[in-house]
Wavefront OBJ file of the C-alpha trace (Angstrom):
o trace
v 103.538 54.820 24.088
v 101.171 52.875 21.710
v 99.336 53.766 18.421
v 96.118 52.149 16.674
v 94.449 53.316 13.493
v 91.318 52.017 12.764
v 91.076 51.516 9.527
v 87.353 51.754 7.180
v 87.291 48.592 5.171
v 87.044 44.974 5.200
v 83.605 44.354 4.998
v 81.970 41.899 7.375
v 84.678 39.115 6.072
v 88.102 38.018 8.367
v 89.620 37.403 5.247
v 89.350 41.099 3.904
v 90.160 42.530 7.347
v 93.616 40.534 6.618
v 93.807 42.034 3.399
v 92.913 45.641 4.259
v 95.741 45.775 7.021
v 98.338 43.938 4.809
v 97.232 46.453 1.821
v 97.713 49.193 4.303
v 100.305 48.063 6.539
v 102.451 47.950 3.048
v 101.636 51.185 2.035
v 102.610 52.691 5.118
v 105.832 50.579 5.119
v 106.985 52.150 1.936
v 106.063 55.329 3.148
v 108.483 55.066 5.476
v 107.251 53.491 8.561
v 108.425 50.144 8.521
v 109.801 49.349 12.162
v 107.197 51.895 13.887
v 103.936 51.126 12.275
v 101.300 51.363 14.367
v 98.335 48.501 15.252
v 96.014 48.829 12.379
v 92.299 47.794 12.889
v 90.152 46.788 9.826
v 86.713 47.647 11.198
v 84.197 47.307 8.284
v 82.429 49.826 7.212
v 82.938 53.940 8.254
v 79.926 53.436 11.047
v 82.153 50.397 12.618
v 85.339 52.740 12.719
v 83.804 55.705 14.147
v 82.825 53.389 16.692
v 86.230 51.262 17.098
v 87.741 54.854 17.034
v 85.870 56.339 19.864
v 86.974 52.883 22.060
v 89.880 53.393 21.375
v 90.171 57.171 22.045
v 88.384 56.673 25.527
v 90.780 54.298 26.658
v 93.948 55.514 25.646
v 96.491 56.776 28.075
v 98.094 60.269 27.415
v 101.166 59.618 25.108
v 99.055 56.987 23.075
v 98.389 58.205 19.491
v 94.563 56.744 18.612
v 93.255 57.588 15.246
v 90.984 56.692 12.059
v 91.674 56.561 8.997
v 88.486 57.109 6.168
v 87.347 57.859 3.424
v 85.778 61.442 3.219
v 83.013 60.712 0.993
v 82.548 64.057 -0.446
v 85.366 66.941 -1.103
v 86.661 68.956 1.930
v 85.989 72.712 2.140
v 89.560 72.748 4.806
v 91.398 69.533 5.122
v 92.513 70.434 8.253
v 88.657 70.992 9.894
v 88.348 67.117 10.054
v 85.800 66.953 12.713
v 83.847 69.796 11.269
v 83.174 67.869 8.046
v 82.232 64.396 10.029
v 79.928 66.644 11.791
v 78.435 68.557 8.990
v 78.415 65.235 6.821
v 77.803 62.130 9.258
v 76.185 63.871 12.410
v 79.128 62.680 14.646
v 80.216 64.917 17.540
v 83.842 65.150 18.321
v 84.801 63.145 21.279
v 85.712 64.662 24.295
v 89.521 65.491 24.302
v 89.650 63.977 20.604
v 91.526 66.390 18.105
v 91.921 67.025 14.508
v 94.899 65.408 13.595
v 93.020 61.896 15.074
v 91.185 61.600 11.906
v 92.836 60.674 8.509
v 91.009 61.027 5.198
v 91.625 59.520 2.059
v 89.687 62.324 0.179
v 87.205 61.554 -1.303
v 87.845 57.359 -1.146
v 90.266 54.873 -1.528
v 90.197 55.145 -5.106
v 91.848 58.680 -5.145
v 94.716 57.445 -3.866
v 94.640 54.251 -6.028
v 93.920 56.072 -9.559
v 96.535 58.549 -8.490
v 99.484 56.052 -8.862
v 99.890 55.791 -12.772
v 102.413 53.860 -13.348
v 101.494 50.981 -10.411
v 98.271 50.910 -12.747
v 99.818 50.182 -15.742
v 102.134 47.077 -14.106
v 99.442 45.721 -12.241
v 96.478 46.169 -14.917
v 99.003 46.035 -18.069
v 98.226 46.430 -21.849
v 94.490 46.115 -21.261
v 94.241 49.115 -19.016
v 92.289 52.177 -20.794
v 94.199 54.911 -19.359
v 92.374 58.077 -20.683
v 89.310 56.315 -18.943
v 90.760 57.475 -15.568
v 89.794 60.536 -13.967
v 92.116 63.494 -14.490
v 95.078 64.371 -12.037
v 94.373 67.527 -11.855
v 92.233 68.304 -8.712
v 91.680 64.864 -8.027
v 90.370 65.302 -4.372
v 88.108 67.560 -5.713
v 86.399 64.566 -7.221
v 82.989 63.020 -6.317
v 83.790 59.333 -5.399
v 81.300 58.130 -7.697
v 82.642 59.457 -10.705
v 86.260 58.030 -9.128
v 85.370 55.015 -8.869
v 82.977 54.639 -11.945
v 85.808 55.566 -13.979
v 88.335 53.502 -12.177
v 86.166 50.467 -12.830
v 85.449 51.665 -16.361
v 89.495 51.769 -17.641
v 90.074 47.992 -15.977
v 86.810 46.538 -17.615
v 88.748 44.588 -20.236
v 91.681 43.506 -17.611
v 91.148 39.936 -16.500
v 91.669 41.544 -13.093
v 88.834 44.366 -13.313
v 88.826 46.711 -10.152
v 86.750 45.827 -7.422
v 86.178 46.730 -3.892
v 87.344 44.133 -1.286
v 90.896 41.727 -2.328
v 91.278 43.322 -5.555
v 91.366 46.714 -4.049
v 93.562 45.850 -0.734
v 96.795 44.276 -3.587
v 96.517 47.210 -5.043
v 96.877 49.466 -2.331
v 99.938 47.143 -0.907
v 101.784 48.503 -4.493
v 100.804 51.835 -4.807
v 104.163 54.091 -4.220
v 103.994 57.059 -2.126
v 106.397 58.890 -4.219
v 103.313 58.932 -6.929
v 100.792 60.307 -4.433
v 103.019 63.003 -2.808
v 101.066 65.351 -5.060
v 97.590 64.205 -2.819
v 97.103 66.642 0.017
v 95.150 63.963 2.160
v 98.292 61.737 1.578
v 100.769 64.113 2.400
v 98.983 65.195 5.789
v 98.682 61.126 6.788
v 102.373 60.965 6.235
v 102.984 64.374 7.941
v 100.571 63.446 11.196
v 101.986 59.773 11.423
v 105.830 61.604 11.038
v 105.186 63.145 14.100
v 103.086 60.758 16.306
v 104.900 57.444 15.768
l 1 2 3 4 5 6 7 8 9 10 11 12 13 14 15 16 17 18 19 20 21 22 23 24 25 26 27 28 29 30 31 32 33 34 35 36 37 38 39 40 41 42 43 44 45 46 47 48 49 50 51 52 53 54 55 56 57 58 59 60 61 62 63 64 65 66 67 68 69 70 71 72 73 74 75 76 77 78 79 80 81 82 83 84 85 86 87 88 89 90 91 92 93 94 95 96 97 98 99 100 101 102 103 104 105 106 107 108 109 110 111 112 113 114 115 116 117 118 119 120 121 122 123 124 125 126 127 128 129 130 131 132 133 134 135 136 137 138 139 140 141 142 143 144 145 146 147 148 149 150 151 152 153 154 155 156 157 158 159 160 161 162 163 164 165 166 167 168 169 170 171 172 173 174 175 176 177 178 179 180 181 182 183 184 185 186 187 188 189 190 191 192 193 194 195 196 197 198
């Protein structure tokens, strides 16, 4: 048995794909996987992985696990109804044979799950980081990504290491604890799917 994710982010750059699997291949370390991870593929943007993830899916044998992992973009009505939303959202059909549990979201983006780790934001940002800047807890995934990530960038603007998208973002994923995002349903149901495919 084999299992591939392929992963949205990275850009168009080799260097980021690097640093999007080593931010993710960390985070999925701590969260328990380290000796059984599975091949991670930075593919770019969420166009690139759809398409990566449908290779991949079409070529797989039967006990191969084969799945994506993405941002949602907007809130989910069911968590669960993965290729409902892609559908309703993106226009993309379900692959033949392809099921539910084959797509990962980080709801809404990346960002949830980084501005839901507290305390990794304080060590890594220190002093300088404006903390009631960040979006509430409560209901984060409920959260337009804009307004996530507008706010995320707004709290670090007086850090020497301001957030951005691409090497910034990828460390900082690598030291987020999944102890702090437990309380994230999209994180919890990664963890939970991965539990039982790898």
């Amino acid at each position: 048995m084999s299992a591939s994710i392929y992963l949205e982010g990275g850009g168009d750059s080799k260097d980021l794909h690097i640093r999007c699997r080593q931010g993710f291949r960390k985070l999925l370390e701590n969260a328990g996987f380290k000796g059984r991870l599975p091949r991670l593929a930075a593919c770019g943007g969420r166009d690139a992985a759809f398409d990566d993830f449908q290779t991949g899916h079409a070529t797989k044998g039967d006990s191969d696990y084969v799945a994506m992992l993405i941002d949602s973009e907007d809130p989910l009505d069911d968590l669960e109804a993965t290729w409902q939303h892609l559908h309703r959202r993106d226009g993309w059909d379900r692959p033949a044979r392809a099921t539910d549990e084959q797509v990962l979201f980080m709801t809404t983006c990346m960002e949830s799950w980084i501005v839901a780790d507290r305390k990794t934001l304080a060590e890594h940002y220190g002093s300088k980081l404006q903390e009631s800047a960040l979006p509430a807890l409560h209901a984060l995934e409920t959260r337009p990504r804009q307004e996530i990530q507008e706010k995320l960038a707004h709290a670090t603007r007086k850090c020497g290491n301001a957030y951005a998208k691409g090497k910034k973002s990828f460390e900082l994923l690598g030291k987020l604890s999944p102890n702090e995002l437990e309380h994230l349903p999209s994180f919890r149901r990664v963890v939970r799917i991965l539990g039982e495919n790898l």
